[in-house]
Structure formats: C-alpha cells, structure tokens
C-alpha positions as CSV (number, residue, x, y, z in Angstrom):
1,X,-19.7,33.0,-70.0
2,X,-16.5,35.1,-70.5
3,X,-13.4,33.1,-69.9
4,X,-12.3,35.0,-66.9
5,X,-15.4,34.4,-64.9
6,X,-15.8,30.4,-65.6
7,X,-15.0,27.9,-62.9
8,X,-11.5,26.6,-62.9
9,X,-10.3,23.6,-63.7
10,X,-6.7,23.5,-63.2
11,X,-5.3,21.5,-60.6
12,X,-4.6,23.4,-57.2
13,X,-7.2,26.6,-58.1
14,X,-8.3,25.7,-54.4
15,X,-5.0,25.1,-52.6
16,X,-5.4,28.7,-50.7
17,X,-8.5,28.1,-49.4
18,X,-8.1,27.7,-45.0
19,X,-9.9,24.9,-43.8
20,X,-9.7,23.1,-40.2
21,X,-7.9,26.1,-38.3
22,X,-9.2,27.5,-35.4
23,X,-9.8,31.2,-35.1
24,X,-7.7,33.5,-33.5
25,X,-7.8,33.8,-29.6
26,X,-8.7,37.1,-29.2
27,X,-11.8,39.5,-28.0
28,X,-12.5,37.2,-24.9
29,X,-12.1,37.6,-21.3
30,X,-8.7,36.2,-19.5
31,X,-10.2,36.4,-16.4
32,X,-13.2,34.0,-17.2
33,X,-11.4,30.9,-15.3
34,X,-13.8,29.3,-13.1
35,X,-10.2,28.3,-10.6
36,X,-9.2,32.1,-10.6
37,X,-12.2,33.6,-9.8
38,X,-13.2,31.1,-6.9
39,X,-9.6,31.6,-5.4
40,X,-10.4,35.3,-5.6
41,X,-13.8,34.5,-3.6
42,X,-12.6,32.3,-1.3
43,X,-9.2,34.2,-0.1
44,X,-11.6,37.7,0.3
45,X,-11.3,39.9,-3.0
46,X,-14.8,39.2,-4.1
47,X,-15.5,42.9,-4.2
48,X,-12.9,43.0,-6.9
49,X,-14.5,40.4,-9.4
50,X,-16.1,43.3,-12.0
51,X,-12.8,45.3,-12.0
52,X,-10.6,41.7,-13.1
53,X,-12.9,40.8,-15.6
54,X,-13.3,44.3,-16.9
55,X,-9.3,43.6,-16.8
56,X,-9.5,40.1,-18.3
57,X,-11.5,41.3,-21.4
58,X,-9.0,43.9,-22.3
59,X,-5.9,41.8,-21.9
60,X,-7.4,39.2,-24.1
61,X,-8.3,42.1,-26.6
62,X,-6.4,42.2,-30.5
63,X,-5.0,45.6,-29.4
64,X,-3.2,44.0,-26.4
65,X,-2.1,41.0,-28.2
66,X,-0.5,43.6,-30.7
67,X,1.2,45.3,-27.4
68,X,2.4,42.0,-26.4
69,X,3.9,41.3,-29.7
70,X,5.6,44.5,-30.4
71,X,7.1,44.8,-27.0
72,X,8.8,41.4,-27.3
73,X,9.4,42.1,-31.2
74,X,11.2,45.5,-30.8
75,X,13.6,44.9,-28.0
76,X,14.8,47.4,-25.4
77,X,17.7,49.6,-26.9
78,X,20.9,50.9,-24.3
79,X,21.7,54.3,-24.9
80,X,25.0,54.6,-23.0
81,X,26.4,58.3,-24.2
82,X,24.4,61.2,-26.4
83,X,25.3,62.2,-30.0
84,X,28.0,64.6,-28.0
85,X,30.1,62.1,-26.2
86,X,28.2,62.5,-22.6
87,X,26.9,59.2,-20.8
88,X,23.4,59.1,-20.3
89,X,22.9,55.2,-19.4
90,X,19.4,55.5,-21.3
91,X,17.2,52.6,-22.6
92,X,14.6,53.5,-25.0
93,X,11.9,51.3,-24.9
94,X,8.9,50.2,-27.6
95,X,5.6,52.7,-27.2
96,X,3.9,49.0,-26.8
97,X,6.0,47.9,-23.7
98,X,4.7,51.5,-22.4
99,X,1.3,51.2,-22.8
100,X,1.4,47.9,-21.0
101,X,3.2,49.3,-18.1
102,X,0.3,52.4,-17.9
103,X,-2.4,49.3,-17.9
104,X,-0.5,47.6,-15.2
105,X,0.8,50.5,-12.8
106,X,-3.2,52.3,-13.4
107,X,-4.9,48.7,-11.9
108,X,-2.9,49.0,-9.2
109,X,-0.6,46.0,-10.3
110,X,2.3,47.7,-8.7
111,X,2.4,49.0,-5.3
112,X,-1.1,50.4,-4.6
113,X,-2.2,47.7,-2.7
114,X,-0.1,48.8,0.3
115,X,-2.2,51.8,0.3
116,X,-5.7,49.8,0.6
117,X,-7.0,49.0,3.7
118,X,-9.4,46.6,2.4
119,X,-9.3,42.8,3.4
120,X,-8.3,41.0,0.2
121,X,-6.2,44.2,-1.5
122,X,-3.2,42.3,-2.2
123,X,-5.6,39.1,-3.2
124,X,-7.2,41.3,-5.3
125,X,-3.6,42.7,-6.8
126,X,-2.5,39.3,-6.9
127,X,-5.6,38.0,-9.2
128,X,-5.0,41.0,-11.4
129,X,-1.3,40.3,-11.8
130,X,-2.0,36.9,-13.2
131,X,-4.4,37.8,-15.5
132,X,-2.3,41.1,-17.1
133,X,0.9,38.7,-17.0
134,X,-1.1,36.5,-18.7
135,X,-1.1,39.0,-21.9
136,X,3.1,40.2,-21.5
137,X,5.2,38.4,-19.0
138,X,8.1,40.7,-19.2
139,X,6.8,44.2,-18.0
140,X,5.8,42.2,-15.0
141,X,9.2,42.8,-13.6
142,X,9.2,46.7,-12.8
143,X,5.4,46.1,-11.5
144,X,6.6,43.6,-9.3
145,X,9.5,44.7,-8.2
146,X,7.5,47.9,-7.4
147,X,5.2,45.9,-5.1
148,X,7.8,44.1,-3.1
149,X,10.1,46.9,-2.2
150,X,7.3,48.6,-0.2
151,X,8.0,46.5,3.1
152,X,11.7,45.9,2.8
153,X,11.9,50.0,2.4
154,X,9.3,50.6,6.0
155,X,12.6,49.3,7.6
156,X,13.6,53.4,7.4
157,X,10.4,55.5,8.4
158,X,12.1,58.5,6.3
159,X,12.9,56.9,3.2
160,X,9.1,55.5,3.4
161,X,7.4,59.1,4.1
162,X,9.5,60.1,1.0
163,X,8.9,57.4,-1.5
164,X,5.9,55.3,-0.5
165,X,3.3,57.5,-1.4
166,X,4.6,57.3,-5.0
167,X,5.8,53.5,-5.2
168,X,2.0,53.2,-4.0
169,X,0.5,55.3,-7.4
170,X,-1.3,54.4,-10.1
171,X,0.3,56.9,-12.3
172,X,2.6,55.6,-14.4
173,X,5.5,58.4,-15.4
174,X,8.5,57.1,-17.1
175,X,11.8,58.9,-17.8
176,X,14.2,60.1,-15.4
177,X,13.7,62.9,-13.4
178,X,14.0,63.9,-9.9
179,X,11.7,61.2,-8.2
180,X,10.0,64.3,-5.8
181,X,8.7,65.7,-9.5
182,X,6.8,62.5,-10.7
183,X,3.7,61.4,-10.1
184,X,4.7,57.8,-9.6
185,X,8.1,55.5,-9.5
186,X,8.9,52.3,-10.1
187,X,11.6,50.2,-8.4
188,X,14.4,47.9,-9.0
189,X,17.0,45.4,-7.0
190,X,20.4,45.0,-7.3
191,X,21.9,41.7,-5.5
192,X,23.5,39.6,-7.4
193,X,27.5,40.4,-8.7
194,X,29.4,38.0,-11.0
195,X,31.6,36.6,-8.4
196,X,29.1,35.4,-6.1
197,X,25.7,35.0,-7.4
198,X,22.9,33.7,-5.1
199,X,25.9,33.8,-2.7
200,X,25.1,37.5,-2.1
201,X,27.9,37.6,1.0
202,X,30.4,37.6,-1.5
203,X,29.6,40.3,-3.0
204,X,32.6,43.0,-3.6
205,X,30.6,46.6,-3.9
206,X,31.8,48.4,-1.4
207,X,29.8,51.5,0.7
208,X,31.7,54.3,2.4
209,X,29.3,56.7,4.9
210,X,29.5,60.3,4.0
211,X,28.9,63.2,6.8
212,X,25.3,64.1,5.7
213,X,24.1,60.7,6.5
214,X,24.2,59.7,3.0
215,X,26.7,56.6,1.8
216,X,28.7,56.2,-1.3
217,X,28.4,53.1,-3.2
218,X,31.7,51.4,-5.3
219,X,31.0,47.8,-7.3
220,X,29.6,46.3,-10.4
221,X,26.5,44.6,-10.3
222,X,25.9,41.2,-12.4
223,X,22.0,41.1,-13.1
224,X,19.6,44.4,-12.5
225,X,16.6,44.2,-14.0
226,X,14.9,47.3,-15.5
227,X,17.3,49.8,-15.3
228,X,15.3,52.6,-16.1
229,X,13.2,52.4,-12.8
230,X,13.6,55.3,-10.3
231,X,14.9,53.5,-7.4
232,X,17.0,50.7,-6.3
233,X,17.4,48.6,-3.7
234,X,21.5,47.3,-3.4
235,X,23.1,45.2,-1.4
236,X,27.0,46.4,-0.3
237,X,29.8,45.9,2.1
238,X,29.6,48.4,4.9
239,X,32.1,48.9,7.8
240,X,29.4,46.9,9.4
241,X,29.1,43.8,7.0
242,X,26.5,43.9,4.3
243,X,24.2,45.9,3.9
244,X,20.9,47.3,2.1
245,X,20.6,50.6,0.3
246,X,18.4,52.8,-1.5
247,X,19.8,53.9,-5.0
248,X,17.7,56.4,-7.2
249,X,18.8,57.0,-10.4
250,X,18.2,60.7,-10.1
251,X,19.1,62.5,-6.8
252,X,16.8,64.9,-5.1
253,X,18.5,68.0,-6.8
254,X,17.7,66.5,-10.2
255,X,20.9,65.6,-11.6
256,X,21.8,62.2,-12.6
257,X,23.1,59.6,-10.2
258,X,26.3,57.7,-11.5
259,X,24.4,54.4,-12.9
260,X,26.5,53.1,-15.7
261,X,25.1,50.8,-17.6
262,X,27.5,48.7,-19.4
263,X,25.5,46.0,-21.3
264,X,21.8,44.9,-21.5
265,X,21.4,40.9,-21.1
266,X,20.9,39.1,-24.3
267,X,18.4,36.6,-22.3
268,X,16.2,33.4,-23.5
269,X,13.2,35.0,-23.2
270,X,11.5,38.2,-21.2
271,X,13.0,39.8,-24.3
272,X,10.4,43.2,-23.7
273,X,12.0,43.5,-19.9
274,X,15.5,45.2,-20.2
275,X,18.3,43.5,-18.0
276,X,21.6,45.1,-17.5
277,X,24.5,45.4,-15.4
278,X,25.1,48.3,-13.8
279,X,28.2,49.7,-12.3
280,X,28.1,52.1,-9.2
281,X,31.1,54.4,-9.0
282,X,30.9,57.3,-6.1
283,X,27.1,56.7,-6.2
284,X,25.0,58.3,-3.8
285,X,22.9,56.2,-1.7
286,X,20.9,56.1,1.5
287,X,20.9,52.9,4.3
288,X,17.7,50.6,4.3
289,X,17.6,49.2,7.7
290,X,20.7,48.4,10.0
291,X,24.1,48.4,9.1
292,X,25.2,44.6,8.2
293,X,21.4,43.6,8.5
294,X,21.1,43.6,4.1
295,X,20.3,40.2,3.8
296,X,17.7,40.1,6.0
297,X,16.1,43.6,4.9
298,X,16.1,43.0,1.4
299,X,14.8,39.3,2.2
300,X,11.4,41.4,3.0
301,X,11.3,42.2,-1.1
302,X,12.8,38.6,-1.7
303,X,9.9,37.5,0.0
304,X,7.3,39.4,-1.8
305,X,9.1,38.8,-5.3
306,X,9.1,35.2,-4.7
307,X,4.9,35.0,-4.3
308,X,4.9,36.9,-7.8
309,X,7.1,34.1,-9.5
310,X,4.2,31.8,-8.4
311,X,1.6,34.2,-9.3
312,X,3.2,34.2,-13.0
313,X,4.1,30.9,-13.3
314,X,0.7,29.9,-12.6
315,X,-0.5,32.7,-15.0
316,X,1.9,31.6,-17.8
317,X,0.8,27.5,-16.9
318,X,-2.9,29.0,-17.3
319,X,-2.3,31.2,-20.5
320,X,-0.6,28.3,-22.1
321,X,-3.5,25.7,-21.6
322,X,-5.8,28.3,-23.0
323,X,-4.1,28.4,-26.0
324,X,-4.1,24.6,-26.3
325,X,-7.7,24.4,-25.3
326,X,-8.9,26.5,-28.2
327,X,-6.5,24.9,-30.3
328,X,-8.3,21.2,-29.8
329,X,-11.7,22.6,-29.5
330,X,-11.9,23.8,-32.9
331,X,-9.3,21.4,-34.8
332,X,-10.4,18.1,-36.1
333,X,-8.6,15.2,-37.0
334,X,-9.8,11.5,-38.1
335,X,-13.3,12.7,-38.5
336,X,-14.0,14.0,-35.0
337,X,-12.6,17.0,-32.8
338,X,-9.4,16.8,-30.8
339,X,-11.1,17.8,-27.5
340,X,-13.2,14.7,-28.5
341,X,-10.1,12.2,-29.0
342,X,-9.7,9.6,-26.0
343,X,-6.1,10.3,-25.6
344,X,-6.4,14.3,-26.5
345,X,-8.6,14.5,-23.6
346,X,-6.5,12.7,-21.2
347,X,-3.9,15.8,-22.2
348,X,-6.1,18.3,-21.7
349,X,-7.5,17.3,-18.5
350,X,-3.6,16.4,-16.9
351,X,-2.5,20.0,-18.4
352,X,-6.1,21.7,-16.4
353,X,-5.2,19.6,-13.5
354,X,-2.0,21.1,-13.3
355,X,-3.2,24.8,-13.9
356,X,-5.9,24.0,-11.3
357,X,-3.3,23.3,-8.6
358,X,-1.1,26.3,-9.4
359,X,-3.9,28.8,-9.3
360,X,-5.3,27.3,-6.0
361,X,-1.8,27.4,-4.3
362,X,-1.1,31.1,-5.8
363,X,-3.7,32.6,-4.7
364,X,-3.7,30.8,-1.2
365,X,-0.3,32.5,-0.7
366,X,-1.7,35.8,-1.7
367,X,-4.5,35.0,0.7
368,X,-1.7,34.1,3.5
369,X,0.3,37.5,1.9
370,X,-2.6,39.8,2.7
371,X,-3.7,38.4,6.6
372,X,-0.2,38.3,7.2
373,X,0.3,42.4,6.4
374,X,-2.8,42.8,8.5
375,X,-1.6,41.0,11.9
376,X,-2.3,37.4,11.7
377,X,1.0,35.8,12.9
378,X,-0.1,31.9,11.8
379,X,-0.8,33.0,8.3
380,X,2.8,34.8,8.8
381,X,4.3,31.6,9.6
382,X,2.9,29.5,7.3
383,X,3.3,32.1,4.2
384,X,7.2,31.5,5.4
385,X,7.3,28.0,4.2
386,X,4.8,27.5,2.1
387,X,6.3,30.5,-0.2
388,X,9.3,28.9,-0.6
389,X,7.7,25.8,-1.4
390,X,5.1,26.6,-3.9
391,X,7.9,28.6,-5.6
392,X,10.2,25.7,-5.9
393,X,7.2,23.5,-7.6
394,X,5.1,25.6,-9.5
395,X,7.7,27.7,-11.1
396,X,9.9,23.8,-11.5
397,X,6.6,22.8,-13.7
398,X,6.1,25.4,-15.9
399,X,8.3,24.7,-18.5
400,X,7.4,21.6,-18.6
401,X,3.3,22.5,-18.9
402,X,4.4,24.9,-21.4
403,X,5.8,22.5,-23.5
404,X,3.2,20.0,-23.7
405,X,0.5,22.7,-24.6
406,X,2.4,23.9,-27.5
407,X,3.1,20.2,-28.7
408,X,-0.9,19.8,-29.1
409,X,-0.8,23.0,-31.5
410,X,1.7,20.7,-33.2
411,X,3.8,22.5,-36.2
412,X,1.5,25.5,-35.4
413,X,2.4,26.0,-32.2
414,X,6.0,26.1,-32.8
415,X,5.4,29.0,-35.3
416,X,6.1,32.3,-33.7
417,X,3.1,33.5,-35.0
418,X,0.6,31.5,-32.4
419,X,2.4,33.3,-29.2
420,X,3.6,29.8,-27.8
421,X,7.0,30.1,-28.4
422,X,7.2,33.2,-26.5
423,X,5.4,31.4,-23.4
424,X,7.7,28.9,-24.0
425,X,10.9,31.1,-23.8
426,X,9.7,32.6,-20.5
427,X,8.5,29.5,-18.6
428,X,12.3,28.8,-17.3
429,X,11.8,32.2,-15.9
430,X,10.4,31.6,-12.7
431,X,11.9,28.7,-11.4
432,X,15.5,30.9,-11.9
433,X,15.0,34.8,-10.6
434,X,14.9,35.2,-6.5
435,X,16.3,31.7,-6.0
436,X,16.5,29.0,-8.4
437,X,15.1,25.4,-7.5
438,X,18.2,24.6,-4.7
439,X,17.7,28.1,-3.3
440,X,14.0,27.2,-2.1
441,X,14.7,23.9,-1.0
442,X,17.2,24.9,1.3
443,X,15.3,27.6,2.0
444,X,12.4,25.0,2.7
445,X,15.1,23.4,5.3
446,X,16.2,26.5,6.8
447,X,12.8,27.5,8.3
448,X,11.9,23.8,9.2
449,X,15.6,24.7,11.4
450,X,14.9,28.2,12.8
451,X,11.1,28.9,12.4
452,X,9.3,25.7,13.5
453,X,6.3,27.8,14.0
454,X,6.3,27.9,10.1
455,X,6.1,24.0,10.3
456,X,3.5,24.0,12.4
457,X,1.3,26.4,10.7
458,X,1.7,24.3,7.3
459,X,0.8,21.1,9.4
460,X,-2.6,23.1,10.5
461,X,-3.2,24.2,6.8
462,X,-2.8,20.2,5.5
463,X,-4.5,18.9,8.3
464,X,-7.2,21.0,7.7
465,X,-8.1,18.2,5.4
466,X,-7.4,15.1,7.5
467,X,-9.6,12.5,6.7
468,X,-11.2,13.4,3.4
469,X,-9.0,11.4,1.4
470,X,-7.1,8.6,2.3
471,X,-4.0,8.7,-0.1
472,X,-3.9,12.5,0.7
473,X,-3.8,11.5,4.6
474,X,-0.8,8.9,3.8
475,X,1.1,11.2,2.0
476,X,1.1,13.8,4.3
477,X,2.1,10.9,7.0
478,X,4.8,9.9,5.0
479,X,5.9,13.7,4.2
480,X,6.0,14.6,8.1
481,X,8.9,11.3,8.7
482,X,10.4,12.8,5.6
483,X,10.2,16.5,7.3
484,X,12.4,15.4,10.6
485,X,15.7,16.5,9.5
486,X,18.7,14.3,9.3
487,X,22.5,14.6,8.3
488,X,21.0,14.3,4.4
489,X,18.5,16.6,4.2
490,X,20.8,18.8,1.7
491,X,20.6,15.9,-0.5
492,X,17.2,15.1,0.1
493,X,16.1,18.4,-0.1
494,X,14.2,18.8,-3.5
495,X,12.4,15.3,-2.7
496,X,10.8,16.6,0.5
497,X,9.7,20.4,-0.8
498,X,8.6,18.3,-4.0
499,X,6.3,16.4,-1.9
500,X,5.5,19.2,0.6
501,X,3.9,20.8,-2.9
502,X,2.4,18.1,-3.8
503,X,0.4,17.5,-0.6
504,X,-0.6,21.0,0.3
505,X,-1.9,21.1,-3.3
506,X,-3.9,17.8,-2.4
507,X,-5.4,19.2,0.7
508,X,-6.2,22.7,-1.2
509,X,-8.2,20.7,-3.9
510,X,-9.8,18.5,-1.1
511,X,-11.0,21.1,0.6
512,X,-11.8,23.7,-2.7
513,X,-12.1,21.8,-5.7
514,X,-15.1,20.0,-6.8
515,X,-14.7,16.5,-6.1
516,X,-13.7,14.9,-9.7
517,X,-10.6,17.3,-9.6
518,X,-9.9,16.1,-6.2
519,X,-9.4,12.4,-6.9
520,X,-8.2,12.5,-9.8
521,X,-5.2,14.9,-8.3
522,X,-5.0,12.8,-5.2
523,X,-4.6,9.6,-7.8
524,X,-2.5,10.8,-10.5
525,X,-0.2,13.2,-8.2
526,X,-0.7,11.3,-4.7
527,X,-0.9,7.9,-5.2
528,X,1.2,7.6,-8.5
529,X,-1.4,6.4,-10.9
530,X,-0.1,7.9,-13.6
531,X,3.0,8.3,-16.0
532,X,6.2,10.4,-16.3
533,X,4.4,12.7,-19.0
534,X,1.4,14.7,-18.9
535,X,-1.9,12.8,-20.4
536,X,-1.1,10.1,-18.2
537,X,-4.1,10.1,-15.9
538,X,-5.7,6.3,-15.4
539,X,-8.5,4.7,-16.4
540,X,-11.7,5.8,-14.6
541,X,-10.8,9.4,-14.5
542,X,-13.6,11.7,-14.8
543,X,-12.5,13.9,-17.9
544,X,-15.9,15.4,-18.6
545,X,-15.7,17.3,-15.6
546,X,-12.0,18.3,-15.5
547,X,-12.4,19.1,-19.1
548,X,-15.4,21.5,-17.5
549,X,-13.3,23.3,-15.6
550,X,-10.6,24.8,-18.6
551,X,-10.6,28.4,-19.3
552,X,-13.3,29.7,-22.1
C-alpha cells in the first residue's frame, strides 16, 4: 500500500472529525407549534392555518436564516448629504433586511388586516407576525408600526381616504417618493424628545398652523424608529396643547420634507432596524385628531404597538426554546440524551411552560384586538387592561427565558454563530419600546381609576374559570383585595399587574390547555411550588406531556 493511502497512526489524525453536535435548525416549519396553532383555532383564524404554515416553512428555511443573519450583520448605513454637499437624510439598508420586509408587508403582516372583513383577520395577522418575527425581530418595527397607525390616523377621515388604502397594501415599495406614486407605505412615530421621555407632555417641538390648513413643525426628536418610512405620526405643542400630526417624508408635490437625521442609535440589539433622531425644522405636517387631544390620538397606535410587543416577545420566548429543544434532543452527555436527563427535562418543560402561557395570552389579546375592531365593547374593555398587563409580564420575562435557553446550548450557544446571542440582544426589547415595565403598571392602575368597565370585563374573562382549580380560584381572590386601590398602589403597582398576569394566564391554561400544563402552571406559578430559576418545577410534575407539547 503506498504510503499516502495507509491508515494513520499519529496522534490526533482524528481530532477534526464532529461528533455529538446537533444538526443545523433549518428546512422545518416555524409554525408547527401545537400552542400557536390552537390559539389561532380557538380565537377564529382557522381559515388561515395553510397560509402560516406555508409561512412557517419558509421562515424556518436556510435562505431566511441567511436573510436574518445578513440584515443584523450589515447594519443600516445614514446617508446625511450626497457626494455634492446636499442633505438627503438617506439610510441605505442590506438587500437581506429588504427581502424580509417584501415577505412581511406581501403576508399582510403590516396593515392589510384593516382591509379584511373576515372574523379573525387581525388573529390571523397576529399568528403570522409571531412566526416571521420569529426568523428577524428587527424589521418587525416598520410592519408594526404600519399596522398600528391605521386607527389612530381614522381620527381624520381625509388623511385616511388618502393614505389607508396604501398603509393597507401588500406591496412593499421602498425609497422615497411622493407617497400618491407608490404602491404601498410604511409608517413611523415620533414621541419621545430627550428632555422628557415617556413624559411625552414635556415635549418642546413646537407646531405653528399655516393658512392652507397645513401646520409647520419645529423640535428634535430623541428616538424614531425607521426613518426611511413614508409617514409619521409626531407629537407637538400647538396653540391648543399637544398635539398629533401626520409627517411624510415626501410632500404631495414630490420634493423632500425637511427630515434631518442627525445620528442613527448604536442600540443593544435590533441592530437590522435603523433608529435615529430626527430634527423637524419648518416641516410640513397635517393635524391627526383635535388640537391638544395628541396623547390620546396617538394612544390608539400606542395601543396597537403595545399587543405587538407581546406578540414578539412571545415569538422570541418561542423561537428561543426551539433552539434549546433541538439543542438537547440531539446532544448527549453521560451516556444518555439531554432531553432524557432528570434535571434537563425539568428545564425544558419550565422554559415550554413559559412559552405556553405567552402564546395563549398573545393571541387572546389578538382575539380581544379583532372583536373589539368589529363592535364588541366587553372585548374593548377588557383588551384595555389586559394589554397593558400582558405587556408588562411577557415582555418582563423574556430576557430572562432567553437566557436560560441559551445556557443549555452551553459554550455553543454563546457563539454568534448558533443565532442565540442575537435573541438574546433583542429580548430587553420589548419590555422597553411603548412603555417600559412602570409605564404599564401604572397604566394597569390608571384604567382600574377611570375605566372600571375594563375591571370588570377581566373579572368575567378569569372567572370564566371559577372553580376548576382551586389555587387558581385563591389567587384570583387574593388578586381582587389586592386590585382595590389604596394610597400605595404606585408602589405596589408591579406586584398587582405581576399577579394580574399570572392569574389570567392560569385561567387561560385551565380553560385551553390540556390538563398536565394546567397544574403544573397553577403549581409552579400559582401556588409557588417552585424556585427562583427556571427548571424548578416540583416533584410529581408531568414532564412527558409538557415535554409533548415543545415546538418540532
């Protein structure tokens, strides 16, 4: 035998050789979740279930993962001024951040449910959301800011016959150009300044009314989210207090709008998104609503923004565990599987448990979203609180879900390679943009003071569940002495929306889940019977069946 064809025998001839790694993630369906697509049943979007998974399969495709990666890999770029010395206040974005956009705008992930009469449209929009997010969190932001500005803008019947029908496409057609010559836009919000912050009424941008009905708009905004959409929504001080305005970046005529953008945000994470802060200097704007009525006109796209930060913290929760799932399935350690190790399992489960309650609140707020749009006042009233306090606690969890999945990829999940430090970087997300976790809890006390109806309506939707489980029928008695207000309720606050969360989660899963999900969330969650971490769930848990339930 020639010498170079005979077996080695020098020492580490084998050291390349991969053993013991799972295979990559990809060519499967995202939407194969047996939670997601029994929330999508159950709230009324059944008719949608071919289109998500035909969805699912290609967000959990190579090509998409590539998207993902590039888009978060090449950042956005600010173009302030040509090669000639002229501002153009430009960002140029990666061809991957755009081809996620087309998939997401195309679906109807942006405003297109406004224009479908069917029960469950924005159920089904809502399911589709999670699923796409699930792939890129970042691009999320123009598609969802597109979807909430819809009702906040129907406060001006003009500005809607103008603009709806193409905030309502499913066209995407980027670059700037005069908004009547596109086939579809996308839209933006401008609230937040550096002096005030979520304390919007101290904001200094100024608005003067012109003659023609139009207003001009002075001030420096602090935080504006994807600059390059074609309309904005702004908050300014009027003669009349503050107020709401529609900004395009291109006026009707086609020339440019005065939109300076001085910096992009060098954020944590939701690195594809572009962030910037844009200063408004004789810029032409119209009125949204009544004069000195802003806050609670642009509350309308508040509102709507808020059920997406659930909707994508519950996706990123999901698309986390996922990961870890296929991690343990196919990694072994002391002679048997992970998935198979007593105390790996216990992980698992806690982390499914968690993704389990997140999905079932999520899409029972786009359930509530969708009735609400179509006349039912108690799903109105209840979607008031219950927003506000599923935002506070599934967006206040996600980081810390996030965490724990990548710790069971160990060393390999904290390579960037695997995708989890990315998920990792975008879980504090959430829980910060349209009110961080002190927002919503005083938010949570503000309608318990001036919309008791939305009390009631949340005591209808936990009660609903009376008498099914006994720890879930002391907590909620416990919540509701909690839930009459005193002279410490600010200080109380995030203990009462925390277990407001926690028991209309127990009542969903009661009512929804399959019974071994049930008591072990009414035990662990309800009751106490577990630690401060996850994988803490007691004795006597069923994990075969929780472990059952975890995305393929």
């Amino acid at each position: 035998m020639p010498a170079d064809q005979a077996p080695s025998s020098r020492p580490g001839s084998t050291t390349h050789e991969v053993t013991n790694q799972p295979p990559p993630l990809t060519g499967h369906d995202v939407a194969d979740d047996p939670v997601l697509i029994e929330g999508v049943r159950r709230e009324g979007a059944e008719w949608h279930l071919d289109s998500l998974h035909r969805l699912g399969r290609r967000a959990g495709s190579e090509e998409v993962q590539r998207w993902a990666d590039e888009a978060n890999r090449y950042e956005p770029v600010l173009r302030s001024h040509d090669r000639y010395g002229h501002r153009i206040d430009e960002v140029d974005f990666h061809p991957s951040y755009h081809a996620l956009l087309d998939v997401a705008i195309s679906e109807g992930l942006a405003g297109a449910a406004w224009a479908d009469e069917r029960p469950g449209a924005h159920v089904a929009r809502a399911a589709g959301f999670m699923v796409w997010s699930s792939a890129e969190a970042g691009h999320g932001c123009p598609v969802s800011m597109t979807y909430a500005v819809v009702p906040a803008l129907r406060h001006t019947p003009d500005l809607t016959k103008t603009y709806e029908p193409l905030l309502t496409s499913r066209v995407y057609d980027p670059g700037l150009r005069s908004p009547a010559g596109k086939r579809g836009l996308l839209a933006g919000m401008g609230m937040t300044e550096k002096q005030g912050g979520t304390d919007v009424r101290a904001n200094t941008t100024t608005a003067s009314e012109r003659p023609d009905g139009s207003w001009r708009l002075h001030g420096h905004k602090w935080f504006t989210s994807a600059p390059m959409n074609d309309l904005f929504l702004v908050l300014a001080q009027a003669p009349g207090g503050l107020s709401c305005f529609l900004v395009p970046r291109v006026l009707p005529d086609g020339s440019r709008n005065t939109f300076r953008i001085q910096r992009l945000k060098d954020k944590l994470g939701n690195r594809s998104n572009a962030s910037s802060e844009p200063e408004f200097d004789d810029t032409v704007a119209w009125l949204v609503g009544a004069e000195g009525k802003g806050v609670r006109t642009i509350i309308e796209m508040v509102t709507m923004t808020r059920l997406d930060c659930v909707l994508g913290s519950a996706a990123g929760t999901r698309a986390a565990l996922a990961q870890a799932a296929h991690h343990v399935r196919h990694r072994s350690v002391f002679g048997a599987k992970l998935i198979d190790q007593p105390l790996m399992r216990n992980v698992i489960a806690d982390l499914g448990l968690e993704s389990e309650a997140a999905t079932t609140l999520a899409l029972r707020l786009a359930g509530a979203a969708d009735r609400a749009r179509r006349g039912d006042a108690q799903e109105r009233a209840f979607l008031r609180l219950a927003t506000a306090v599923g935002k506070y606690w599934v967006c206040k969890r996600q980081p810390a879900a996030v965490a724990e999945a990548l710790e069971c990829l160990g060393g390999n999940g904290y390579d960037e390679a695997s995708g989890m430090p990315r998920l990792y970087r975008e879980a504090p997300l959430n829980g910060i943009w349209e009110g961080s976790g002190n927002v919503n809890a005083l938010d949570m006390l503000r309608a318990l003071t001036r919309e008791p109806e939305s009390l009631d309506a949340f005591r209808t939707e936990v009660e609903s569940a009376a008498g099914a489980d006994r720890r879930l029928d002391t907590a909620w008695r416990e919540l509701q002495a909690e839930l009459v207000l005193s002279e410490d309720a600010p200080l109380r606050a995030r203990r009462v929306i925390e277990r407001a969360a926690l028991v209309l989660q127990g009542s969903l899963l009661v009512r929804h889940a399959p019974a071994a999900v049930a008591d072990a969330f009414c035990a662990s969650r309800l009751a106490g019977d577990r630690g401060l971490a996850f994988g803490t769930l007691p004795p006597g848990t069923d994990f075969a069946a929780l472990l059952g339930r975890l995305p393929r």
